[in-house]
C-alpha positions in Angstrom: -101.8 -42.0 0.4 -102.5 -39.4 -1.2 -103.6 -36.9 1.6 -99.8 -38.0 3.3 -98.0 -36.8 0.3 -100.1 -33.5 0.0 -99.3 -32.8 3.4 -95.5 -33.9 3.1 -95.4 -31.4 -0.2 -97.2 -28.4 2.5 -94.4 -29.3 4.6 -92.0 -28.8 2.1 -93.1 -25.7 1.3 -93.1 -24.4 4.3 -89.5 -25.5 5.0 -88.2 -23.7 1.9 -90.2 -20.5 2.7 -88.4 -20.9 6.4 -85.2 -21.3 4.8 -85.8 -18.4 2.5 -86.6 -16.0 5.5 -83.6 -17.3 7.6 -81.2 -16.5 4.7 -82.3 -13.1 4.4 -82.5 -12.4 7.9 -78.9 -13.7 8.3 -77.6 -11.6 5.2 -79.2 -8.3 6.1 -77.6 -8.8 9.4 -73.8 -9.4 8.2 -74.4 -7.0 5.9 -75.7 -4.4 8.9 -72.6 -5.9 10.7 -70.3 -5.1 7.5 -71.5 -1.7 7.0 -70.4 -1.1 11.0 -67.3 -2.7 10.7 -66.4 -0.6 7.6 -67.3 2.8 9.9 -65.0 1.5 12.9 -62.5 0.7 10.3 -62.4 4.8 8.6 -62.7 6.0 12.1 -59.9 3.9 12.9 -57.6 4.8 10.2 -58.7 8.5 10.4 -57.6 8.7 13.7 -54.4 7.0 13.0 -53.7 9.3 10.1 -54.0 12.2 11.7 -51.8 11.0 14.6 -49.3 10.7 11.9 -48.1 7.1 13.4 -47.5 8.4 17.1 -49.8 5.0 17.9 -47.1 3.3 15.6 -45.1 2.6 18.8 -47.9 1.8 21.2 -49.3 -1.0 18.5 -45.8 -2.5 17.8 -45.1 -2.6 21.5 -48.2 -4.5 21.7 -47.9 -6.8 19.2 -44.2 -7.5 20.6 -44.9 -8.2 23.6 -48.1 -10.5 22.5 -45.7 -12.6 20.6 -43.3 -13.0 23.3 -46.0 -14.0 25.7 -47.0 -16.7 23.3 -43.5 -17.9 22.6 -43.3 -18.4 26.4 -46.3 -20.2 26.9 -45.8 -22.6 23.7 -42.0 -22.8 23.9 -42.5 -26.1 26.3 -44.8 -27.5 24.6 -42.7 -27.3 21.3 -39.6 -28.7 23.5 -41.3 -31.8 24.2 -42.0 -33.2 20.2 -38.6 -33.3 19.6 -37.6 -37.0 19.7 -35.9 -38.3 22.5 -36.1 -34.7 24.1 -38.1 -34.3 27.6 -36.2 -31.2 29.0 -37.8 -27.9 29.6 -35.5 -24.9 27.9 -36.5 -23.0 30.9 -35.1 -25.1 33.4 -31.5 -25.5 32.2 -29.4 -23.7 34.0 -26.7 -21.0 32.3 -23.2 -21.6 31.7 -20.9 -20.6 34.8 -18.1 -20.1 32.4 -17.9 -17.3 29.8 -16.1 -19.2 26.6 -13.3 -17.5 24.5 -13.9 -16.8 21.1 -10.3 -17.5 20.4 -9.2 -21.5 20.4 -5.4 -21.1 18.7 -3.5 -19.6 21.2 -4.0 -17.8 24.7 -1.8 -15.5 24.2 -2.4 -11.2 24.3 -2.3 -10.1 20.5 -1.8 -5.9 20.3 -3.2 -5.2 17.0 -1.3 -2.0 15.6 -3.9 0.0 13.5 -3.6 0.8 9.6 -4.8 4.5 9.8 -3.3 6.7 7.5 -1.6 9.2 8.7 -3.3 12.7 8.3 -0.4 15.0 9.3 3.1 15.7 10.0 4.8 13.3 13.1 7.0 13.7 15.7 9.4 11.0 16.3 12.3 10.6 18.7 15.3 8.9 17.8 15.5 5.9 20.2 19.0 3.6 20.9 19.5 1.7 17.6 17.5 3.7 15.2 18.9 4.7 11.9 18.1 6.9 9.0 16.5 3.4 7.2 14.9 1.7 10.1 13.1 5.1 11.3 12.3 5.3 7.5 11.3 1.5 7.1 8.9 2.1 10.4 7.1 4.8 8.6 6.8 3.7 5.1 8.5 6.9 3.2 12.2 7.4 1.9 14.9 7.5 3.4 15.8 11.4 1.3 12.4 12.4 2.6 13.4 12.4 6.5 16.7 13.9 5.3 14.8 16.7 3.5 12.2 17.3 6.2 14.5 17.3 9.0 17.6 18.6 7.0 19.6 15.8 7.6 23.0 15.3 6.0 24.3 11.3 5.4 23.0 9.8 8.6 23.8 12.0 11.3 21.3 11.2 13.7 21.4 10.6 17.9 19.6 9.1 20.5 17.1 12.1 21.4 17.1 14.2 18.9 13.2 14.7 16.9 12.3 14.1 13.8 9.7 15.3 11.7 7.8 12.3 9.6 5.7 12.9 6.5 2.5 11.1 6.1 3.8 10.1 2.8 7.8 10.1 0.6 8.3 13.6 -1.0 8.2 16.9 0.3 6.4 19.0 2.7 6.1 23.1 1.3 4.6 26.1 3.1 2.7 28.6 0.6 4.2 31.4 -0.4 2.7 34.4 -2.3 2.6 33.3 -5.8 2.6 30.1 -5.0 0.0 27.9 -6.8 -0.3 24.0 -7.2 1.0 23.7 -10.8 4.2 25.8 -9.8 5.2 24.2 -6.8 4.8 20.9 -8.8 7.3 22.3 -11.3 9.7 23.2 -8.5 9.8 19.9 -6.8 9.6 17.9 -9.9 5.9 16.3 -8.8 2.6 16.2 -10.8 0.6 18.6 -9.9 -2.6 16.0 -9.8 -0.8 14.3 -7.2 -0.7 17.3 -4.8 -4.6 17.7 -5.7 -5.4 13.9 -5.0 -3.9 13.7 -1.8 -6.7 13.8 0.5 -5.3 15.8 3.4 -3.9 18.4 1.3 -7.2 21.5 1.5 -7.4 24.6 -0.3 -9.1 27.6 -0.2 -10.9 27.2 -3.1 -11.5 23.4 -4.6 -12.6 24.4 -7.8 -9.4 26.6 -8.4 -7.2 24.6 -5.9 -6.5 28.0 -4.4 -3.9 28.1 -1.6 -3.5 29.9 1.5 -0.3 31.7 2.0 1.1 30.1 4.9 -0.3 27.0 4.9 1.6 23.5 4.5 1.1 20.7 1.6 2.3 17.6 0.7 3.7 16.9 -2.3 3.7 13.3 -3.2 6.8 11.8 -4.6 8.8 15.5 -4.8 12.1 16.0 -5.0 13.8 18.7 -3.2 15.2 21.6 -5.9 18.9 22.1 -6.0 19.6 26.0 -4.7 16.8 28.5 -5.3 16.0 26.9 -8.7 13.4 23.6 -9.4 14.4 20.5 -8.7 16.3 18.2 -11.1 13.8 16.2 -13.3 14.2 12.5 -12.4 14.5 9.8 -15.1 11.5 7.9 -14.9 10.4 4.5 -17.2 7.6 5.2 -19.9 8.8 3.1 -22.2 8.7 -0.3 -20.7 11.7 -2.8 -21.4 12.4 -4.1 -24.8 13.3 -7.6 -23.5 16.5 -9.0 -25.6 18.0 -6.8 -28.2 20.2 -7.0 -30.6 21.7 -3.9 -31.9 22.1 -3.6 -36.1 24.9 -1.3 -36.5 23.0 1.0 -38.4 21.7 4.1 -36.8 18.3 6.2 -37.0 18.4 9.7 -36.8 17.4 10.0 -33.1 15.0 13.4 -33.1 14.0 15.8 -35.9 15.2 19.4 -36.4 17.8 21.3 -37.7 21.9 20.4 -37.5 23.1 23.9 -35.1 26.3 22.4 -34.6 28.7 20.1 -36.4 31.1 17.3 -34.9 34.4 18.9 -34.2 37.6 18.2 -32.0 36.1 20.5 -29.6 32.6 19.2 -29.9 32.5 15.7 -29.9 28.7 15.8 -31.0 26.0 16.9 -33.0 23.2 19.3 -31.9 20.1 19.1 -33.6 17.4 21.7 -32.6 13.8 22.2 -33.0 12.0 24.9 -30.9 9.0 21.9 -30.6 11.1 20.0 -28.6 10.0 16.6 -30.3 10.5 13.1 -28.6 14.1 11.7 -28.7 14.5 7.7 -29.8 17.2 4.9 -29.3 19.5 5.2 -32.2 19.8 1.4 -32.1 18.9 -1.2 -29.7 20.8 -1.8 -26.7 20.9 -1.5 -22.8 20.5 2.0 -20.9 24.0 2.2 -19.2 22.9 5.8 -17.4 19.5 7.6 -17.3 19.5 11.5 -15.1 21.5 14.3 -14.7 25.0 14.8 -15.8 27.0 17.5 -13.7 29.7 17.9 -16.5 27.0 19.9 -18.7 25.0 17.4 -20.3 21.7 18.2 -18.4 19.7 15.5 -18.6 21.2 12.8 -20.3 20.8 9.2 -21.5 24.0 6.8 -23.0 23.1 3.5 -24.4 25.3 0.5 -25.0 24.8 -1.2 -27.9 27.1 -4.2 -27.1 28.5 -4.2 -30.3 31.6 -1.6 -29.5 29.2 1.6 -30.0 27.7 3.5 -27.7 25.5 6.8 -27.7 24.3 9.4 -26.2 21.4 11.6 -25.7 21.8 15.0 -24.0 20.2 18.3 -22.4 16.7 16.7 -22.5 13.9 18.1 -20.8 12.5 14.5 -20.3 13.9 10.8 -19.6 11.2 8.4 -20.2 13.6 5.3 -19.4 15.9 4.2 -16.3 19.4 2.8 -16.4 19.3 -0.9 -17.1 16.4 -1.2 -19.2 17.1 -2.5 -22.9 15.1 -0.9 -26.0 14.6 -1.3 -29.2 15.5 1.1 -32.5 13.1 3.4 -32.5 12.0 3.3 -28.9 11.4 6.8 -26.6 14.3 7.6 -24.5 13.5 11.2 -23.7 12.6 14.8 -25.3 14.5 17.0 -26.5 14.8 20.2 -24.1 17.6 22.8 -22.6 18.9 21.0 -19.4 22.6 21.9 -18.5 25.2 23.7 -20.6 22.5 24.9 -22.9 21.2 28.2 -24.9 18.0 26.8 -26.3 16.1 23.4 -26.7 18.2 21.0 -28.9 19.6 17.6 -28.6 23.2 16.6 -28.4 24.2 13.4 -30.0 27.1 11.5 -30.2 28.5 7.7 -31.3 31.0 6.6 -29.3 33.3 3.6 -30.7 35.1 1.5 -28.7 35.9 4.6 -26.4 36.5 7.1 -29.2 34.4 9.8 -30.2 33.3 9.4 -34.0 31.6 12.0 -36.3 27.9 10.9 -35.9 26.8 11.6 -39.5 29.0 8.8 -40.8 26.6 6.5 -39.4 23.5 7.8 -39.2 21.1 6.4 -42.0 
């Protein structure tokens, strides 16, 4: 017995000594193997580096087509685990018909595109046209065909062609001189308006030079009356006071210095101030008339108060509301400036009761 064990435990021994050896052998090889594959690997990747990725294409080509190939082969093997499904994709047949992606109606549609225009049209007056349809078509004013096209009224016929602007206003070609901020003036525009729109160019965009003989647009601009600038339009700044209620006392309307006295001549006050400070409703009421007065007033604005008075506001170089609005005591209406019959910047006021001129500075407060 005990011989068999001593011989078993030699046995043993030799089996772990085996095992021992093996897993050397077997290391040093991988690692042999490791070492190789590491090589390869820089070579590899040295090669592909310095290729700078002209291989990229070959490899993803490869691998592309690789995949497809197995797709195909496994595709009809996937097809048959889905339940109740025994059909090859491969073998159904395509579609004779080509189906519409439209199901509402089979009817043509034209769609009309939304481009903006970039320039100045030609357009020819067809049977039926008019001044506002031609102007409705095109999206501008009515006064900007008239201007472009020195139109009078609506005298237009069948035939005759008309110049479009890509936008209401006014179309101006450069003169010497000219220069962004004056033409503004002249056609009563803002000047930031000519610079936004995005077909106007200039020579210089960081001056907004301009090139003699070239053409602008000027959004929203007014054609000038004669040689001079145009009119300046009445436009709301101060927004509508809602329901009023006028007090029957009046505010002094602007600040400055009494030129001028009520008389029978002058049915008024002028008050002037070289500043030209803002002018304000005297009392509340509604705007009965807000622009330009051709009896000498300039700009003007008169104000019903509803209460038998009325005023008014006039030769102002600005009209911040528009007839119809109300506004409140106190509220903006305009500032004072030099606008019609006029030999320097003041503001004409006068109270009107019940149609009769009255000496202002009875009621002023």
């Amino acid at each position: 017995m005990d011989e068999t064990f001593q011989i078993f435990l030699d046995l043993w021994e030799d089996i772990k000594i085996f095992l021992f050896e093996l897993g050397k052998f077997i290391f040093k090889n991988l690692h042999l193997s490791f070492l190789k594959f590491e090589a390869g690997k820089g070579v590899f990747v040295t090669a592909l580096y310095r290729q700078r990725g002209k291989l990229s294409r070959r490899l993803t080509h490869s691998g592309m087509a690789a995949i497809t190939a197995l797709g195909v082969m496994i595709a009809p093997v996937i097809a048959q685990e889905f339940p109740g499904q025994s059909i090859n994709p491969w073998n159904i047949a395509s579609p004779s018909n080509v189906l519409s992606a439209s199901t509402d109606s089979p009817t043509i549609d034209t769609l009309v595109s939304q481009k903006v225009r970039d320039k100045i049209l030609q357009y020819t007056v067809q049977d039926g046209d008019t001044i506002s349809s031609i102007a409705q078509k095109f999206g501008v004013s009515e006064d900007t065909i008239r201007w472009q096209n020195n139109i009078y009224g609506d005298n237009i016929t069948v035939g005759d062609t008309l110049e479009i602007l890509p936008v209401t206003g006014i179309a101006h070609k450069v003169q010497k001189g000219d220069t962004v901020y004056s033409i503004a003036k002249r056609y009563d525009a803002e000047a930031q308006a000519i610079v936004d729109f995005p077909f106007n160019t200039f020579a210089n965009d960081e001056t907004f030079e301009l090139a003699i003989g070239q053409t602008i647009i000027v959004p929203d601009g007014v054609k000038p009356t004669g040689e001079g600038n145009a009119i300046p339009r009445a436009r709301q700044i101060t927004p509508d006071a809602g329901t009023v209620t006028a007090s029957g006392q009046f505010v002094w309307p602007t600040s400055g210095t009494i030129t001028q006295y009520f008389s029978w001549y002058h049915p008024g006050i002028d008050i002037a101030n070289n500043a030209m400070p803002l002018d304000v409703a005297a009392d509340s009421g509604s705007v009965v008339y807000a622009g330009w007065d051709n009896t000498g007033y300039g700009n003007m604005v008169l104000i019903d108060h509803g209460n038998g008075f009325r005023t008014r506001y006039a030769h102002l170089s600005q009209i911040m509301v528009i007839s119809g609005q109300t506004v409140s005591r106190g509220n903006v209406i305009g500032r004072m400036g030099s606008t019609g019959h006029s030999t320097g910047p003041h503001t004409h006021f006068e109270v009107i009761l019940n149609g009769v001129h009255v000496n202002p500075l009875n009621y002023l407060r």
